[in-house]
C-alpha positions as CSV (number, residue, x, y, z in Angstrom):
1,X,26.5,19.2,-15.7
2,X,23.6,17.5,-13.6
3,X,20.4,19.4,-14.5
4,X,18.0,18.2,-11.8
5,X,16.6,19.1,-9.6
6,X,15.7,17.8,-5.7
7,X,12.4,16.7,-5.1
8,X,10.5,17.0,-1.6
9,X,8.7,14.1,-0.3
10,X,6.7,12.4,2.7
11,X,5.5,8.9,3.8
12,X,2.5,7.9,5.6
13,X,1.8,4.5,7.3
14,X,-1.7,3.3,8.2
15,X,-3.7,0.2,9.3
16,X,-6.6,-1.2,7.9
17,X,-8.8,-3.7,9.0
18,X,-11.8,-3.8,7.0
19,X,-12.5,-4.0,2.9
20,X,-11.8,-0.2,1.5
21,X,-10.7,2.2,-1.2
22,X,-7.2,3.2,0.1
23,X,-7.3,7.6,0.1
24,X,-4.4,7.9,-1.6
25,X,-1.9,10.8,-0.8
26,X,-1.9,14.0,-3.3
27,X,1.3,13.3,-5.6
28,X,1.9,10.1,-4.5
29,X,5.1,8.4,-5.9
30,X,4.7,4.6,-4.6
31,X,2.8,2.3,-2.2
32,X,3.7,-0.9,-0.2
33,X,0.8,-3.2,1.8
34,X,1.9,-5.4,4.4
35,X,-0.1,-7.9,5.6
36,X,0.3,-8.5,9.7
37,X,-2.6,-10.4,10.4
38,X,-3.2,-13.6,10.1
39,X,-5.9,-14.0,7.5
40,X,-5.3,-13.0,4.1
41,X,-5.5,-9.6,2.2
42,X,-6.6,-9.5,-1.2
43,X,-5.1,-6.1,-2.8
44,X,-6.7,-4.8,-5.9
45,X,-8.2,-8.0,-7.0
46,X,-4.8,-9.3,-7.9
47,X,-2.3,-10.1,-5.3
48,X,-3.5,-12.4,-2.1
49,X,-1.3,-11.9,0.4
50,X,-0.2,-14.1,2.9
51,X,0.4,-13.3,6.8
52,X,3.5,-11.8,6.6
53,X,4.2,-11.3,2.9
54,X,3.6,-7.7,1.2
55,X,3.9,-6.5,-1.6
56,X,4.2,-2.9,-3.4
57,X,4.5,-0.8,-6.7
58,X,7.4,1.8,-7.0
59,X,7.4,4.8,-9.1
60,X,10.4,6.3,-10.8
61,X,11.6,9.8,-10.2
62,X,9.1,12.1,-10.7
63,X,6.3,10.0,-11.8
64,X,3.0,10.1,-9.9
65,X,0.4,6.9,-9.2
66,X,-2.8,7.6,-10.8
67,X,-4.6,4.5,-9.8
68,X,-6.7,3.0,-6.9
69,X,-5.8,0.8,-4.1
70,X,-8.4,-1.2,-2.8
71,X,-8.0,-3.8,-0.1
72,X,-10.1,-6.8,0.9
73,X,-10.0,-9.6,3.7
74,X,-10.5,-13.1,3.3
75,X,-9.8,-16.3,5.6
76,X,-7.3,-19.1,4.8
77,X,-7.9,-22.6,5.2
78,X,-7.8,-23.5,8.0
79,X,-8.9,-20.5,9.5
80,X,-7.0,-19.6,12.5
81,X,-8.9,-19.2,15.8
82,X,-9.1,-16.1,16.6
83,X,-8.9,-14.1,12.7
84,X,-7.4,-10.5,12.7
85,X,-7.8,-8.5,9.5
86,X,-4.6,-5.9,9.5
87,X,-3.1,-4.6,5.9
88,X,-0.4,-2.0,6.7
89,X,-0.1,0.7,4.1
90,X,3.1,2.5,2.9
91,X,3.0,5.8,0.7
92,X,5.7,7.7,-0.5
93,X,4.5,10.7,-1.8
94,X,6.0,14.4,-3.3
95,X,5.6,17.5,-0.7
96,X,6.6,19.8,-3.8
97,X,5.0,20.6,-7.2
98,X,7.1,19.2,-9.9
């Protein structure tokens, strides 16, 4: 006999183009950044992503991300002409108390 129960949740997507401190959502479950500019985006002083690359950090059920998400801009080499800073960020986060 299955004893759980359904969880509610949301997502939010948003674009950011300058160095921040990601607001996290209340309850939030997992995050994805995207980068879809052409310079680079440094997320949380660990991964440098690449135009086109992203990466993310997925919770299992029921657990809730207790962390920060910072983001940060930086140019490759060579820099392309015309730079555009543009991290996309993906939350997934739980509508209902648990």
């Amino acid at each position: 006999m299955c004893k759980c129960k359904c969880r509610k949740f949301a997502t939010s997507v948003r674009a950011y183009s300058n160095q921040t401190e990601v607001p996290l959502s209340p309850n939030l479950n997992s995050w994805a950044v995207q980068n879809s500019g052409n310079t680079l985006v440094v997320v949380n002083s660990q991964w440098i992503l690449q135009p086109g690359q992203s990466v993310g950090l997925g919770g299992n059920e029921g657990e809730i991300f207790v962390g920060k998400l910072y983001l940060q801009f930086a140019l490759p080499t060579p820099a392309p002409p015309i730079p555009e800073n543009r991290g996309v960020v993906m939350q997934k986060f739980y509508v209902d108390e648990c």
